[in-house]
C-alpha positions as a Markdown table, in Angstrom:
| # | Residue | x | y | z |
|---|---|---|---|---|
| 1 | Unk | 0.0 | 0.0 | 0.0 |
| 2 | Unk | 1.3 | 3.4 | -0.5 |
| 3 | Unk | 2.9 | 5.0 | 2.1 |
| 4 | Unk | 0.9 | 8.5 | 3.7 |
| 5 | Unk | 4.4 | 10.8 | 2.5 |
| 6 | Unk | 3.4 | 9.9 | -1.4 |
| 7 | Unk | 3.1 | 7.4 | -4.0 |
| 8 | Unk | 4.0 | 5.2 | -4.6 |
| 9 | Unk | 6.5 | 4.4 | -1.9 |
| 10 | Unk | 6.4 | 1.4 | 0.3 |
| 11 | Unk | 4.5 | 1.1 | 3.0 |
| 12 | Unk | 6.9 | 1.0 | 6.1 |
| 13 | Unk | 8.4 | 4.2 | 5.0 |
| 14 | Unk | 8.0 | 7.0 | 8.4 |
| 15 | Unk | 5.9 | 9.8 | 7.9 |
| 16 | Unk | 6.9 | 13.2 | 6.7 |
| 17 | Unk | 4.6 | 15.9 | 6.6 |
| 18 | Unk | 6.4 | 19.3 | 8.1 |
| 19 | Unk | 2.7 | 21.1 | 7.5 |
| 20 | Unk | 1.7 | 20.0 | 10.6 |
| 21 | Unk | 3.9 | 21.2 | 13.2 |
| 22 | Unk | 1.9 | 20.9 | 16.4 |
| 23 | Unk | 2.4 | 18.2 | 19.0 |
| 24 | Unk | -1.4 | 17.1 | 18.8 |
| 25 | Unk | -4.7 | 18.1 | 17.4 |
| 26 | Unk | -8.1 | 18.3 | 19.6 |
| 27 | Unk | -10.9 | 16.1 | 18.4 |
| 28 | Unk | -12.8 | 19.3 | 17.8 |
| 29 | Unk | -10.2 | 20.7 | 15.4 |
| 30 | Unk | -9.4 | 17.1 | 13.7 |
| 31 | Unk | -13.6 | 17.0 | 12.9 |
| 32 | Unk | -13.4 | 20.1 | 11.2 |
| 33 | Unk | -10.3 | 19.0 | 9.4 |
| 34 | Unk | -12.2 | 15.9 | 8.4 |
| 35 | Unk | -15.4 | 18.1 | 7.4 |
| 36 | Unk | -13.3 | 20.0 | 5.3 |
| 37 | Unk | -11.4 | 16.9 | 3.5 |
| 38 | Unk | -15.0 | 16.0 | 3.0 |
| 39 | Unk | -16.3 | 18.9 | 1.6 |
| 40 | Unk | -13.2 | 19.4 | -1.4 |
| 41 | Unk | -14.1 | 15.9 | -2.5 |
| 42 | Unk | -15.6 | 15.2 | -5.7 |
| 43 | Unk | -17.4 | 12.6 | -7.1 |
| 44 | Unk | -15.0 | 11.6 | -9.3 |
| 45 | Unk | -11.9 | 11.4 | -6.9 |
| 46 | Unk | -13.7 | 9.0 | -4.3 |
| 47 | Unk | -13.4 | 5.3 | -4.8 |
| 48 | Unk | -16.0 | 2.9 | -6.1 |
| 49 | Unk | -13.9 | 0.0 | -7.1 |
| 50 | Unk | -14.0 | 1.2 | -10.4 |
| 51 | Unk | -10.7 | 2.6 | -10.4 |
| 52 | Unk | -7.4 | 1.1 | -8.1 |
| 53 | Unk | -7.3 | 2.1 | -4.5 |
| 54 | Unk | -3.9 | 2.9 | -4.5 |
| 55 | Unk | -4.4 | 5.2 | -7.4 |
| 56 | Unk | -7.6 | 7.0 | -5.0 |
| 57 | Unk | -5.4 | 7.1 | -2.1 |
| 58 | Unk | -2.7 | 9.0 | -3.8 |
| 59 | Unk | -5.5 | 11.3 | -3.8 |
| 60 | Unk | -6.5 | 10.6 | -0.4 |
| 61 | Unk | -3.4 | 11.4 | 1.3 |
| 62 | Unk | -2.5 | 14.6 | -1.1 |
| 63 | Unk | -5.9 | 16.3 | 0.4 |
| 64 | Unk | -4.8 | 15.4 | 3.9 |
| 65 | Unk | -1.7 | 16.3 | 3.9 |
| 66 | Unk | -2.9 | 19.9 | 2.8 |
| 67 | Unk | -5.2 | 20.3 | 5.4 |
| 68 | Unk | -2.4 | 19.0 | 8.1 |
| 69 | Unk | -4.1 | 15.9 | 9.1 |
| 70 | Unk | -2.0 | 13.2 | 11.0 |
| 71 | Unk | -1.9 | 9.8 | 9.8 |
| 72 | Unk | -3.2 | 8.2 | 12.8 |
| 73 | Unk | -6.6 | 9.9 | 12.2 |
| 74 | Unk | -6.7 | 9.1 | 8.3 |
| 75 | Unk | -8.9 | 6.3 | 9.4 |
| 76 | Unk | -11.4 | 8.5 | 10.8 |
| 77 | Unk | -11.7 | 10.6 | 7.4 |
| 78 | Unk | -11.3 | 7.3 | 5.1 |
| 79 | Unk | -15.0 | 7.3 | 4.6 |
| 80 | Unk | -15.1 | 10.6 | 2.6 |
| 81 | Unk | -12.9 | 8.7 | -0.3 |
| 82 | Unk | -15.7 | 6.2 | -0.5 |
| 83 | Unk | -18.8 | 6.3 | -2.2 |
| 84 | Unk | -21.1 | 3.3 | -3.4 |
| 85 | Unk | -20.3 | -0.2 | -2.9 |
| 86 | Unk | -16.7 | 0.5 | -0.9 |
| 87 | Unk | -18.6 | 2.7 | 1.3 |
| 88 | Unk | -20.9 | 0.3 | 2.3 |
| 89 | Unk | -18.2 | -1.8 | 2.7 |
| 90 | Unk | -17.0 | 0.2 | 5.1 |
| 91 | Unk | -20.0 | 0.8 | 7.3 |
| 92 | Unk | -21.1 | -3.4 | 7.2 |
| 93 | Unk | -17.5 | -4.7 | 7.7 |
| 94 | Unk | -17.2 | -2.1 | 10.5 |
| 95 | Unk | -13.9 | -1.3 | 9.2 |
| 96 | Unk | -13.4 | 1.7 | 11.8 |
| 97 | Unk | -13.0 | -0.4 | 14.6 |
| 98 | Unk | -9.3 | -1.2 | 12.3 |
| 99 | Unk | -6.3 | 0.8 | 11.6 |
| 100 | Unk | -6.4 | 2.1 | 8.8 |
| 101 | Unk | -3.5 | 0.2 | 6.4 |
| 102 | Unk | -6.3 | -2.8 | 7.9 |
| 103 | Unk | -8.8 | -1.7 | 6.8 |
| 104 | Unk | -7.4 | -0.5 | 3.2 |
| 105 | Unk | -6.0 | -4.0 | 2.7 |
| 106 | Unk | -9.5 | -5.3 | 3.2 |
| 107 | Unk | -11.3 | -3.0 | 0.6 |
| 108 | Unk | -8.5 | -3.8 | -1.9 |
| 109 | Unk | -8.9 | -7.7 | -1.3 |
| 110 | Unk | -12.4 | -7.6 | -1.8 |
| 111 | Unk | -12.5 | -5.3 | -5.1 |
| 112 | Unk | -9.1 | -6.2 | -6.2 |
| 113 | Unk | -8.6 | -9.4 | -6.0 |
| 114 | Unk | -6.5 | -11.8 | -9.2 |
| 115 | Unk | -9.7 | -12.1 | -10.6 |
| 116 | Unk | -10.7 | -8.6 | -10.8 |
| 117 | Unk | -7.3 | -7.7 | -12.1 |
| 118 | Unk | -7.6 | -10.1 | -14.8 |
| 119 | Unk | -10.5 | -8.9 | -16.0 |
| 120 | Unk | -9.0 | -5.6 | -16.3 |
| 121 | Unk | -6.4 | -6.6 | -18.5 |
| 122 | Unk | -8.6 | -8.2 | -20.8 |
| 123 | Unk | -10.3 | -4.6 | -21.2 |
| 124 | Unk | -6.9 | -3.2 | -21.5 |
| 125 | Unk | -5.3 | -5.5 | -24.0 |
| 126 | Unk | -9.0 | -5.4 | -26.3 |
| 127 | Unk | -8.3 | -1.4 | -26.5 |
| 128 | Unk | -7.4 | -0.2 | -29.5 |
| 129 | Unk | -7.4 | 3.1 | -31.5 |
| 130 | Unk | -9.7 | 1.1 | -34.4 |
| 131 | Unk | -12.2 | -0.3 | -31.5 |
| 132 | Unk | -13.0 | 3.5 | -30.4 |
| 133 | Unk | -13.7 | 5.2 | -33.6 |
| 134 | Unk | -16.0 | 2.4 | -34.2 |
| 135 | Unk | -17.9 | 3.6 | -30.8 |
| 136 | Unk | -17.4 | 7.1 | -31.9 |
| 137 | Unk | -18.2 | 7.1 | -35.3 |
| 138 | Unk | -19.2 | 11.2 | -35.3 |
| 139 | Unk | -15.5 | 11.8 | -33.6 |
| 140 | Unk | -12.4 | 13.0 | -35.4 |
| 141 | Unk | -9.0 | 10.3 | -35.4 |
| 142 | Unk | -7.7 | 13.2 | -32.9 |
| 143 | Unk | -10.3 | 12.7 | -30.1 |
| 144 | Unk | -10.2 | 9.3 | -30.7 |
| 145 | Unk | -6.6 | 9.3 | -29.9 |
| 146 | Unk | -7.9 | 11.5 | -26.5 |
| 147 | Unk | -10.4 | 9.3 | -25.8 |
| 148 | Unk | -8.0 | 5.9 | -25.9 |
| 149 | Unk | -5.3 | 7.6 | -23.7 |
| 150 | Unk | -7.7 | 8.6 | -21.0 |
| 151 | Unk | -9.9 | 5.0 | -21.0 |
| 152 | Unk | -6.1 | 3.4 | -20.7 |
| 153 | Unk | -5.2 | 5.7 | -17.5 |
| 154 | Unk | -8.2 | 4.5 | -16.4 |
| 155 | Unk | -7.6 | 1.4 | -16.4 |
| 156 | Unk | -3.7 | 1.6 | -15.7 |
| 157 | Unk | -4.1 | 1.4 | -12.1 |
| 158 | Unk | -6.5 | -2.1 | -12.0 |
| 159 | Unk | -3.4 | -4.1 | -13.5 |
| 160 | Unk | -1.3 | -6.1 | -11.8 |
| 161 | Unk | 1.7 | -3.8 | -10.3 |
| 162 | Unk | 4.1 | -4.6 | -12.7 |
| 163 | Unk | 2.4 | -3.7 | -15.7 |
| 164 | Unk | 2.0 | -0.2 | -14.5 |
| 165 | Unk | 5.0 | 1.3 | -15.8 |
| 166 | Unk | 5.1 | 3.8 | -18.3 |
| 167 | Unk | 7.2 | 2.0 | -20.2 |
| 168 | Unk | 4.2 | -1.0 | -20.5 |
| 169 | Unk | 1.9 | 2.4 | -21.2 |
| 170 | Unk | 4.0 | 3.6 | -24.3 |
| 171 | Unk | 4.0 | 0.0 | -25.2 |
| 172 | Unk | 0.4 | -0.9 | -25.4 |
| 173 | Unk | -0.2 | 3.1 | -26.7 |
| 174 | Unk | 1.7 | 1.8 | -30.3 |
| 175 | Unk | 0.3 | -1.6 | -30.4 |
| 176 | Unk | -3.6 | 0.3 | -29.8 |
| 177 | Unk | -2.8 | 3.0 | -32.7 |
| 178 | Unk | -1.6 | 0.4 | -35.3 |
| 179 | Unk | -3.5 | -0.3 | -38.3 |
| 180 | Unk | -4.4 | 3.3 | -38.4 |
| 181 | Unk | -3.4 | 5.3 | -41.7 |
| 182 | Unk | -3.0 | 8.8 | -39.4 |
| 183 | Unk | -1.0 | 7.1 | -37.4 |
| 184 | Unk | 1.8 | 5.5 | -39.6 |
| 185 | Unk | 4.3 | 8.3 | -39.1 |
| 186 | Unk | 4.1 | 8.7 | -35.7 |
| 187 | Unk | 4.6 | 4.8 | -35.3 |
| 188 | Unk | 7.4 | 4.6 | -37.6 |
| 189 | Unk | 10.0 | 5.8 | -35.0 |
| 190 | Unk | 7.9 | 6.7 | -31.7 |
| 191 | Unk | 9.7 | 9.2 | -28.5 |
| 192 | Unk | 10.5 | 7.2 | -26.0 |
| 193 | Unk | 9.1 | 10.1 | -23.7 |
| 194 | Unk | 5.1 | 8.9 | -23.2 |
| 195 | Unk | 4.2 | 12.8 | -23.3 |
| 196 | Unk | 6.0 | 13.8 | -26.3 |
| 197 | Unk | 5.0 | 10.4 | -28.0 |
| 198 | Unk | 1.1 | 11.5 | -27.3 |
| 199 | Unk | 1.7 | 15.1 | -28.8 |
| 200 | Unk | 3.6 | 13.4 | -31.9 |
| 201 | Unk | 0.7 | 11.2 | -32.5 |
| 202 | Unk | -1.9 | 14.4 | -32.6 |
| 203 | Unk | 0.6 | 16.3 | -34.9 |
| 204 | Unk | 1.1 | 13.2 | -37.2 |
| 205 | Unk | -2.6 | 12.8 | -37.3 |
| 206 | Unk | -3.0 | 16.7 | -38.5 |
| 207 | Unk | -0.6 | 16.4 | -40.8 |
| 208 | Unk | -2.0 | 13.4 | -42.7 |
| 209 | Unk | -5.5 | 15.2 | -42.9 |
| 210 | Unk | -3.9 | 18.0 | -44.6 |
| 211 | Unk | -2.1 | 16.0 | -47.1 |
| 212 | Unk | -5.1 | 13.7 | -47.4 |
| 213 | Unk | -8.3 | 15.9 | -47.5 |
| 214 | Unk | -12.0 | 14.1 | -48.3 |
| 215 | Unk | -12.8 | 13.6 | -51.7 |
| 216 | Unk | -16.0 | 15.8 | -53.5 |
| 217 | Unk | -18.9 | 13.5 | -54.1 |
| 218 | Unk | -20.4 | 13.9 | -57.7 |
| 219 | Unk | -24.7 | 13.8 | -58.0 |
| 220 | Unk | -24.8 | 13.3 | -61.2 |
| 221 | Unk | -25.3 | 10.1 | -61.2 |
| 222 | Unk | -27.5 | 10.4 | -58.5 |
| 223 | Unk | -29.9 | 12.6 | -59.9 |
| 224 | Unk | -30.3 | 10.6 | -63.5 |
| 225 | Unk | -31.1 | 8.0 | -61.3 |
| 226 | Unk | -33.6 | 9.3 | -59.5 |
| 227 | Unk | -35.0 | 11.3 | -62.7 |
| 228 | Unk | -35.1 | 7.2 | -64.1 |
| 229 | Unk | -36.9 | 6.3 | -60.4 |
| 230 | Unk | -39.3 | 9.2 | -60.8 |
| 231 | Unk | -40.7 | 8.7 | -63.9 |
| 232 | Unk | -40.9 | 4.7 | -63.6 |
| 233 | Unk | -43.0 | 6.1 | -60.3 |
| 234 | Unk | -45.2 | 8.6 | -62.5 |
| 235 | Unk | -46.3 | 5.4 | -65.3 |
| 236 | Unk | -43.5 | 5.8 | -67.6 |
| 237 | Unk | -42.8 | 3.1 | -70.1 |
| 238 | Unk | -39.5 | 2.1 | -70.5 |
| 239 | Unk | -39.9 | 0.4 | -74.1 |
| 240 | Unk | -41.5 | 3.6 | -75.5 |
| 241 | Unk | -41.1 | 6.1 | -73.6 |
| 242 | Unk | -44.7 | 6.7 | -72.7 |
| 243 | Unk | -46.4 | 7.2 | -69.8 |
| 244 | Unk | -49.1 | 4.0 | -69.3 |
| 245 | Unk | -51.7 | 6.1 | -69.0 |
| 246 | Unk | -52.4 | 7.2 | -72.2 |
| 247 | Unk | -53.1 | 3.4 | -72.7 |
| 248 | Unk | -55.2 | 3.5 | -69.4 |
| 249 | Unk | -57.3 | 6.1 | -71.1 |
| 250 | Unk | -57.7 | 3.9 | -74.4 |
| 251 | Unk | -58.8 | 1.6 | -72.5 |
| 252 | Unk | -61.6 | 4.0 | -70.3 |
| 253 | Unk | -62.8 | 5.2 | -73.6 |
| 254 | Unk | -63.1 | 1.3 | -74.6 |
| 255 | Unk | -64.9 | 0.1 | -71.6 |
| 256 | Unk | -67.4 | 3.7 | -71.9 |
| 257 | Unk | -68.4 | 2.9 | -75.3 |
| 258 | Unk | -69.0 | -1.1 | -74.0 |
| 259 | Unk | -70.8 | 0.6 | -71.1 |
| 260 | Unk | -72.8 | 3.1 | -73.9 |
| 261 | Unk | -73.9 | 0.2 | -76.0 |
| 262 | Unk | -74.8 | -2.3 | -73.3 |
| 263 | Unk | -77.5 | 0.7 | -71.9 |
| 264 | Unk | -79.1 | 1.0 | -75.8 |
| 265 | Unk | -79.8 | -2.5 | -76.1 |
| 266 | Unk | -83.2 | -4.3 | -75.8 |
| 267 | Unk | -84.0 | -5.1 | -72.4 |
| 268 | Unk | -85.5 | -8.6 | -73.9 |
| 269 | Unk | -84.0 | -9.5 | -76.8 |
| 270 | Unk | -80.3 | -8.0 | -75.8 |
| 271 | Unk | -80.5 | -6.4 | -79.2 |
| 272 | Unk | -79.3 | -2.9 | -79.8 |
| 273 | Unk | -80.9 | 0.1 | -80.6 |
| 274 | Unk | -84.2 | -2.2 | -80.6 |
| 275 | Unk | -87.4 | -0.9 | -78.7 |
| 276 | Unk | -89.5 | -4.2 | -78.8 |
């Protein structure tokens, strides 16, 4: 577990943190220490077992450390990193009645286990730059690129400690982006240096637009075809190039005159024109 001093550093190392000066703090003052930790929380910074604990008590111990609190009452304002799940955790395992590295090491054995690592590193070795445009079809290749470095800082800190490195990072970064035309310079001879390599990729990806712009799409086609779909729709005959119904009409005129002869006829002897 990350030592209280910073991150990550092991977990025996003593505590240094010349902001607090004083011999002891009241249990008045360290509340309204703790209500403050509280209140300059965010949703996003607490931990849900969504992202690594050690990665949310880097967090953790950077807020306390600016409002001078000692470590032996971090396990009185561990519950304002939790939310969800972990907090509930918290309250049903009675985990205040531990110290707190105790009660860390139980939160991160129940969320954290091999098995919840593994799965992260399924997720993390399925990302790749092709697999988010295809979820973001309406985005550009650069906030694609965006997107797939942030979703992998997510998920850096769920993998097993060793593959946490940067260098492991810059690795699975080229692996993710190949296959990608907007890409190919970049990936030809990457920066070792993950920030530069990042910035690189966006300027490669610029420059390939420019030299690659979309191509105009012609109607012409498009219209003659639909002329040819409109005036099948309207009756038009193909073989002559008239519409069907001036053969329709023929044939009203046909069945009138049928219709005018039938009413002239002899009611008994079927005769026309006869009055018998």
């Amino acid at each position: 577990m990350p030592a209280y001093s910073g991150f990550p550093v092991p977990a025996n190392t003593p505590l240094q943190n010349p902001q607090n000066t004083q011999p002891g703090v009241q249990s008045g003052a360290i509340a309204t220490i703790i209500a403050s930790v509280a209140k300059i929380y965010t949703k996003e910074q607490k931990y849900n077992s969504i992202r690594s604990l050690d990665y949310k008590l880097s967090i953790f111990y950077n807020i306390c450390r600016r409002y001078g609190l000692k470590e032996k009452d971090l396990v009185n304002a561990f519950p304002t990193m939790l939310k969800g799940i972990a907090q509930d955790q918290y309250y049903s395992h009675q985990l205040s009645r531990k110290t707190f590295t105790k009660a860390c090491t139980h939160l991160r054995n129940f969320f954290e286990g091999p098995s919840a690592q593994q799965a992260t590193l399924n997720d993390w070795n399925a990302l790749t730059l092709n697999s988010i445009a295809h979820q973001n079809p309406t985005k550009s290749t650069k906030e694609h690129v965006q997107i797939l470095t942030n979703k992998m800082y997510a998920l850096k800190y769920g993998l097993p400690p060793d593959l946490r490195s940067d260098a492991h990072f810059h690795n699975k970064l080229i692996l993710a982006c190949q296959g990608v035309p907007a890409c190919r310079y970049t990936l030809a001879d990457p920066p070792q240096n993950l920030g530069i390599f990042i910035n690189k990729l966006q300027s490669s990806i610029t420059t390939y637009k420019a030299e690659n712009p979309p191509t105009k799409t012609f109607y012409t086609d498009r219209r003659y075809h639909s002329n040819q779909s409109n005036d099948r729709n309207r009756g038009y005959n193909n073989s002559r190039n008239r519409p069907h119904r001036y053969k329709s009409g023929n044939r009203n005129r046909f069945n009138r005159n049928n219709r005018s002869d039938t009413r002239n006829s002899c009611f008994i002897c079927k005769k026309p024109h006869c009055r018998s």
